[in-house]
C-alpha positions as CSV (number, residue, x, y, z in Angstrom):
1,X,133.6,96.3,-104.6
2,X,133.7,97.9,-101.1
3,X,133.5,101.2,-102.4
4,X,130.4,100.0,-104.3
5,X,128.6,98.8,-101.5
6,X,130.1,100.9,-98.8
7,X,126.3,101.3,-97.8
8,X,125.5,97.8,-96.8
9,X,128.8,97.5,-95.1
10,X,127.4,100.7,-92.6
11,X,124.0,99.6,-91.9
12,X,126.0,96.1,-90.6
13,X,128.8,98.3,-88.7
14,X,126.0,100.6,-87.6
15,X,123.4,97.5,-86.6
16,X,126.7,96.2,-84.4
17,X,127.1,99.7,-82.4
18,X,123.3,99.9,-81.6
19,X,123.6,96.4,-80.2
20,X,126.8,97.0,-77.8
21,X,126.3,100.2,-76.7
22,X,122.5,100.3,-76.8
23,X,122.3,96.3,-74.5
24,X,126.1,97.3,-72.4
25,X,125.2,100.8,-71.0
26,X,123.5,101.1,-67.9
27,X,120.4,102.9,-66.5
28,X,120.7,105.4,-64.9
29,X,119.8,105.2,-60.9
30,X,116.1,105.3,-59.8
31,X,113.5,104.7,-57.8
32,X,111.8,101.2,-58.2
33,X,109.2,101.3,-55.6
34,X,107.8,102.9,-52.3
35,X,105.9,101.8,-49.2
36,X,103.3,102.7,-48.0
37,X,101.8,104.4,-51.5
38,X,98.8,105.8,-49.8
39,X,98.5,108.2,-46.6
40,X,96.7,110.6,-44.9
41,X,97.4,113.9,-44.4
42,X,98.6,114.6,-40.2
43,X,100.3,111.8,-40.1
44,X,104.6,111.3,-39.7
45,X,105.0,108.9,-41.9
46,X,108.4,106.4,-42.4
47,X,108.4,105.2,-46.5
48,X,110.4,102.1,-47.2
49,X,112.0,103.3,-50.8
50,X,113.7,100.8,-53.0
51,X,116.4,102.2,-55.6
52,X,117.2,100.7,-58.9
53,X,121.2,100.9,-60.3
54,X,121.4,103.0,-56.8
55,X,124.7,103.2,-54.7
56,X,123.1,105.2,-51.4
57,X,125.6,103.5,-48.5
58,X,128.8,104.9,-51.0
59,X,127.1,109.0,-51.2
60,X,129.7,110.7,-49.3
61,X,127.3,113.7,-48.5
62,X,123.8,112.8,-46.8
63,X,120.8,111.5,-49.3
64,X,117.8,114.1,-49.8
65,X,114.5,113.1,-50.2
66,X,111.3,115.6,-51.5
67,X,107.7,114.9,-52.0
68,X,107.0,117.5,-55.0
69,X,103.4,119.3,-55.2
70,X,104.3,121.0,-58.4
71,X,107.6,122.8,-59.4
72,X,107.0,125.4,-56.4
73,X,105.9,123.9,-53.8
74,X,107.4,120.4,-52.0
75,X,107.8,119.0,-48.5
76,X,111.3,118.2,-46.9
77,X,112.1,115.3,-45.6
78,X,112.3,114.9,-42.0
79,X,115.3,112.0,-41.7
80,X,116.4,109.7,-44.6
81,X,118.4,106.9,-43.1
82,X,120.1,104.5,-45.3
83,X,119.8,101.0,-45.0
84,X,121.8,99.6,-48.0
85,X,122.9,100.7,-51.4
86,X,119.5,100.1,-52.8
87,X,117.1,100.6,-49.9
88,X,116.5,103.8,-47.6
89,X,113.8,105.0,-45.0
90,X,112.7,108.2,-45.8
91,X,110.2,110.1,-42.8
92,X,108.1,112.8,-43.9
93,X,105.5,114.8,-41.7
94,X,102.5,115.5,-43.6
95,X,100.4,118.5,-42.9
96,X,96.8,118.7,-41.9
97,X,95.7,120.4,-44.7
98,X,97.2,120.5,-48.1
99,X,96.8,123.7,-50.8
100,X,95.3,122.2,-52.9
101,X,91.2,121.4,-53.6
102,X,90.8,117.9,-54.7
103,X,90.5,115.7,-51.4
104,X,93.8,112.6,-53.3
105,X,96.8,115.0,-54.2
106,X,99.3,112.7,-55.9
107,X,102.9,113.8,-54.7
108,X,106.5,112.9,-56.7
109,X,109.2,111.5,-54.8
110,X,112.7,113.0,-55.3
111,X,115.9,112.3,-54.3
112,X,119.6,113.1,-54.8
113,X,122.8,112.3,-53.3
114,X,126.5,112.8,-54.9
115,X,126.9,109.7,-56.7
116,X,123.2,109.2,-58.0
117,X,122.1,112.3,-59.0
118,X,118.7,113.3,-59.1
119,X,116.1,110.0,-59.0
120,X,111.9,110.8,-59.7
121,X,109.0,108.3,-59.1
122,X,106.0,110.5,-60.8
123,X,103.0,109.9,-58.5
124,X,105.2,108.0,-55.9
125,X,102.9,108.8,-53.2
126,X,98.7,109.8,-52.7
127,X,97.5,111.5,-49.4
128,X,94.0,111.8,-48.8
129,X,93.0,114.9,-47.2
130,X,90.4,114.8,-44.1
131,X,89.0,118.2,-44.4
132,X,89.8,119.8,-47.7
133,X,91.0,123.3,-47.1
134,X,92.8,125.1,-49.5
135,X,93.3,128.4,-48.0
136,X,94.3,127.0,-44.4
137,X,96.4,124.9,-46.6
138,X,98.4,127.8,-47.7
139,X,98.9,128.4,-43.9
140,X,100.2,125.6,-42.5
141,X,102.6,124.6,-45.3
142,X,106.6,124.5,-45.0
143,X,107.8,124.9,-48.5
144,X,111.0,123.5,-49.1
145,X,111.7,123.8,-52.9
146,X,113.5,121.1,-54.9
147,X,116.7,122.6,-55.3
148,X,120.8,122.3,-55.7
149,X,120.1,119.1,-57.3
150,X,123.5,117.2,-58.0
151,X,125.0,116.9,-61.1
152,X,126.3,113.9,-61.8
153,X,128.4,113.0,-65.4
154,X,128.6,109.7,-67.4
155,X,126.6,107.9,-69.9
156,X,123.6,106.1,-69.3
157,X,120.7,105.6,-70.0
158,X,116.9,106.4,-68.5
159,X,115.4,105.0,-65.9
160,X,111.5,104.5,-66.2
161,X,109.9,102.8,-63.2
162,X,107.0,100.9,-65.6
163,X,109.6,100.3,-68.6
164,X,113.1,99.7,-66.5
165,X,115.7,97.6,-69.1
166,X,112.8,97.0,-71.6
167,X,113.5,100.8,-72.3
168,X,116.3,99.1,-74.6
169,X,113.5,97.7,-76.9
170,X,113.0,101.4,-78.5
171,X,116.2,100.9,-80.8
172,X,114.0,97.5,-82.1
173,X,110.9,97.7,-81.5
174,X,110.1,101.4,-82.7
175,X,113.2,101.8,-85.1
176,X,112.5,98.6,-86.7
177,X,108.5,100.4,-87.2
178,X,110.1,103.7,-88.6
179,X,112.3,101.8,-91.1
180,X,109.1,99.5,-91.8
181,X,107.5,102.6,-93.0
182,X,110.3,104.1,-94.9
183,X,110.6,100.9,-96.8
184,X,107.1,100.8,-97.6
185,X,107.3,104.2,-98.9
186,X,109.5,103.1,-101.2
187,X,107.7,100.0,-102.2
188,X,104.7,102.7,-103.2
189,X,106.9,104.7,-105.1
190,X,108.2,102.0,-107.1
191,X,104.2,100.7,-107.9
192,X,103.6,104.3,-108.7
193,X,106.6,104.0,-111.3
194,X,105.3,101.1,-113.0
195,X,101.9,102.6,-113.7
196,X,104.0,105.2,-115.5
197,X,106.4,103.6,-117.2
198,X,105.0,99.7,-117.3
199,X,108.6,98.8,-116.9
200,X,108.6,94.5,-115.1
201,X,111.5,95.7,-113.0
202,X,109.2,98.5,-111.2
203,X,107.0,95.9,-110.5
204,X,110.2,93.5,-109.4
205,X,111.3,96.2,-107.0
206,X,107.6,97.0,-105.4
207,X,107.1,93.7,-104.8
208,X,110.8,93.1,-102.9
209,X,110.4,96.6,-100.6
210,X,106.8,95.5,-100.0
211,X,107.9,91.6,-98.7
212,X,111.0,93.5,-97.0
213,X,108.4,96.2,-95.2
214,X,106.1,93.1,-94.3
215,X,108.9,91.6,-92.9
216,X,110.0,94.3,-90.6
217,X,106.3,94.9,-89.6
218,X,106.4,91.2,-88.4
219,X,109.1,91.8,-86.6
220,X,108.1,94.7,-84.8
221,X,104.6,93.1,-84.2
222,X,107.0,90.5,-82.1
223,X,109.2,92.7,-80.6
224,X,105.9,95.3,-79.3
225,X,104.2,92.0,-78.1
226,X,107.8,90.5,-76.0
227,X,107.7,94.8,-74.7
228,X,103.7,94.5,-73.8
229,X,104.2,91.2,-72.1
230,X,106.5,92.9,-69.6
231,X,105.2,96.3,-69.1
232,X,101.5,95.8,-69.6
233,X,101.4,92.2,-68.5
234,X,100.1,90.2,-71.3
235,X,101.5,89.6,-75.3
236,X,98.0,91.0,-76.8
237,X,96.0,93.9,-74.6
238,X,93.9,94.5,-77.6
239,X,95.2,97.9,-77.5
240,X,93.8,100.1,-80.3
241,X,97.3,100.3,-82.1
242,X,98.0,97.1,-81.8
243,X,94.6,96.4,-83.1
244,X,95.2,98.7,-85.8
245,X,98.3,97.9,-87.2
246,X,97.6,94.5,-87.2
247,X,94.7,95.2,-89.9
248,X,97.7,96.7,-91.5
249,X,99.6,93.9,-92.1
250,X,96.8,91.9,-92.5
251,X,96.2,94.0,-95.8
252,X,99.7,94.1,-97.1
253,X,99.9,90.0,-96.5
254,X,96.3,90.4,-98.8
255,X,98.8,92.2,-101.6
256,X,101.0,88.7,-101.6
257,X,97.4,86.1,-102.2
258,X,95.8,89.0,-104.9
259,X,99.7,88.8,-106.7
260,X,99.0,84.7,-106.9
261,X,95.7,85.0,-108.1
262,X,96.9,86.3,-111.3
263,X,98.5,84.5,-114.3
264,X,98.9,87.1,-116.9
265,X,102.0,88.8,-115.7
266,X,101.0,92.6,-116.8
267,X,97.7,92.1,-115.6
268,X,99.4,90.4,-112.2
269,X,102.0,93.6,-112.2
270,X,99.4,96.3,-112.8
271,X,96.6,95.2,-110.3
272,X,99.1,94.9,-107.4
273,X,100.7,98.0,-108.3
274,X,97.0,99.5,-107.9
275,X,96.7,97.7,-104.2
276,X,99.9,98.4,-103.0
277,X,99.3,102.3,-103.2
278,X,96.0,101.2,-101.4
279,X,97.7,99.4,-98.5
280,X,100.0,102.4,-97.9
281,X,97.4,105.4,-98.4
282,X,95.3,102.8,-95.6
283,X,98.5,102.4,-93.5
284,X,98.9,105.9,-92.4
285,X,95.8,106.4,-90.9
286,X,95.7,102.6,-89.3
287,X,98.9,103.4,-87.3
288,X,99.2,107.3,-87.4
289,X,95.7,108.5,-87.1
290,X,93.4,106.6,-85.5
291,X,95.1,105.6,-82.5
292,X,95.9,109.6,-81.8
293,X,92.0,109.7,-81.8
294,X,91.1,107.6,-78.8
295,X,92.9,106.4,-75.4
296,X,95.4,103.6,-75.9
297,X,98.0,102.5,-73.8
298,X,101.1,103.5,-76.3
299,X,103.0,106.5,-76.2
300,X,102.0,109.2,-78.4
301,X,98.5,108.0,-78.5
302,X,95.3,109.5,-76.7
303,X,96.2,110.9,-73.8
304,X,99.4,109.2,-73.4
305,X,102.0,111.3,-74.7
306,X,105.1,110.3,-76.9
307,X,108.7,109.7,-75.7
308,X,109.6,112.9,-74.3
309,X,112.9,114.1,-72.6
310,X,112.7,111.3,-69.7
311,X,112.2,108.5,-72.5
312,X,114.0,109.6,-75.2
313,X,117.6,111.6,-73.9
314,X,119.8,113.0,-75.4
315,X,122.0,109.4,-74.7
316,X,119.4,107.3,-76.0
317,X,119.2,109.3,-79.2
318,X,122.7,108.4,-80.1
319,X,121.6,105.2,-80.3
320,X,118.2,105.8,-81.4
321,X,118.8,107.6,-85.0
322,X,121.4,105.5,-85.6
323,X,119.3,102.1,-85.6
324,X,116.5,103.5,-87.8
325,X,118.9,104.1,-90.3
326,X,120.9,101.1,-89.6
327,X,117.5,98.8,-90.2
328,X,116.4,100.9,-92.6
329,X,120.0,99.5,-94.7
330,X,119.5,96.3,-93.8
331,X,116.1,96.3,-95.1
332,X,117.2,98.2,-98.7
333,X,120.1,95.5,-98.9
334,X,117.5,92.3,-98.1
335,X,115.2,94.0,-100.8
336,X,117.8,94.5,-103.4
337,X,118.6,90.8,-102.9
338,X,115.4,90.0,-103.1
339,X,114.9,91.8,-106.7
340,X,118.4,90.3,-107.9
341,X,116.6,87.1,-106.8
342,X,113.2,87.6,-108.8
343,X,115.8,88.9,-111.8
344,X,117.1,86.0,-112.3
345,X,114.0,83.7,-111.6
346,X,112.5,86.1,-115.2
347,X,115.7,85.2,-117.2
348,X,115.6,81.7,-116.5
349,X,111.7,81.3,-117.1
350,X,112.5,83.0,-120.8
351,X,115.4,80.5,-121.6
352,X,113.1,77.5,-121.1
């Protein structure tokens, strides 16, 4: 029996490992904040800077702090003096003229010590230039590259300053999408089957990895809507992929009320088997395509590019993979239940 069904057994085992180790290990240490945001340029300026998972009082050698230009060029700072494990005052003079053209440079903050590591804040700090100078620029700036950074071991994973724990939500909200899909592919394979064959059990199939792949869509609808809440600050922005794959879902949940409009059980089986490779050839380009085609606030949409090495690390990957397949299990094993389930519903309607 176990060796039959080894495969439900590891999408359970695999499902518990994402939970523990993807909720139990930590973030790594960060920056959560900075004051003052905005400066000028001439101007020594003291930031307040706020760490996240942080330990700066227990760094046995001193904390340093950059502001980065780009990866050549970066101001030093003057005097970092630690306050507490999670705060620090960080004093940078600011030159009269920056080398650059644009009169707002947006700088990154930096900083490493022994027992953090590295930490970034992208676009930590904006100083307005009074006389934009680029060449003079040139002159009067003190390079001091970002360099020697620390290297610190241990696994953990990313700290984002806009996502912070919600970055946990990846191994649900987009692995519970990916094995949505992969599901539904196999809902339109099955539909494709039965217009071949014109077997009921094709139809029995498309119909349980089609309620299983609505199912999982809900689900991640729920779980986006919980992660928008936090990091853009409402449940529903009306985003154009949240937008879009709610048409989506709305035209797969159409696939259920055509079914019941049916009495005839070929002519039920062969019209839904028609739809359902609708809904999927429409539910490629509703969650795939479109969004890629104008701004949204998702990753790997408009301008806003996909989980890169700072989202997605090698850490979170070994949790990562692992849930899509371990939902993508889960969902095969609900389905096949589900067609065991519709099985024995057609052998009981022909005994009476």
């Amino acid at each position: 029996m176990i060796h039959k069904n080894w495969w439900k057994y590891l999408g359970v085992v695999i499902l518990l490992y994402v939970l523990t180790v993807g909720m139990l290990v930590p973030l790594k240490p960060g920056i959560s904040d900075i004051d003052p945001s905005s400066v000028r340029t001439g101007e020594t300026v003291t930031f307040k800077v706020w760490g996240y998972n942080s330990k700066f009082a227990q760094a046995q050698q001193p904390t340093r702090a950059w502001l980065k230009l780009d990866d050549e060029r970066a101001l030093s700072a003057e005097r970092v003096v630690v306050k507490s494990d999670t705060m620090l005052e960080v004093e940078f003079r600011i030159p009269p003229y920056l080398p650059v053209s644009q009169k707002v440079q947006d700088f990154s903050l930096i900083l490493d010590n022994d027992v953090d590591g590295p930490s970034v804040l992208p676009s930590a700090v904006f100083i307005t230039q009074d006389s934009v100078d680029a060449a003079r620029g040139e002159q009067v700036w003190v390079n001091n590259p970002v360099q020697d950074l620390s290297n610190v071991s241990g696994m953990t994973f990313p700290f984002r300053n806009i996502l912070g724990e919600t970055i946990r939500n990846t191994y649900f909200h987009v692995a519970l999408w990916l094995a949505m899909f992969t599901i539904f592919i196999a809902g339109v394979f099955q539909s494709v089957q039965y217009l071949r064959l014109r077997t009921p059990s094709r139809d029995h199939w498309a119909v349980s990895y089609t309620t299983i792949g609505v199912l999982l869509g809900i689900l991640g609808v729920v779980t986006g809507a919980i992660w928008a809440k936090n990091t853009w600050g409402a449940f529903w922005s009306w985003d154009v992929k949240q937008n879009t794959t709610a048409i989506a879902l709305l035209i797969y949940l159409a696939f259920f009320v055509l079914r019941a409009s049916f009495e005839d059980p070929e002519q039920k089986a062969r019209v839904s088997a028609v739809y359902n490779i609708f809904a999927f050839a429409a539910l490629v380009p509703l969650i795939y395509v479109i969004p890629r085609l104008t701004d949204s606030l998702h990753p790997g949409a408009g301008g806003n590019i996909t989980f890169g090495s700072q989202d997605l690390d090698n850490t979170m990957r070994m949790v990562f993979y692992p849930a899509v397949i371990g939902w993508t299990l889960i969902g095969v094993w609900m389905a096949t239940l589900l067609y065991r389930v519709k099985r024995i519903q057609e052998k009981l309607w022909d005994v009476y």
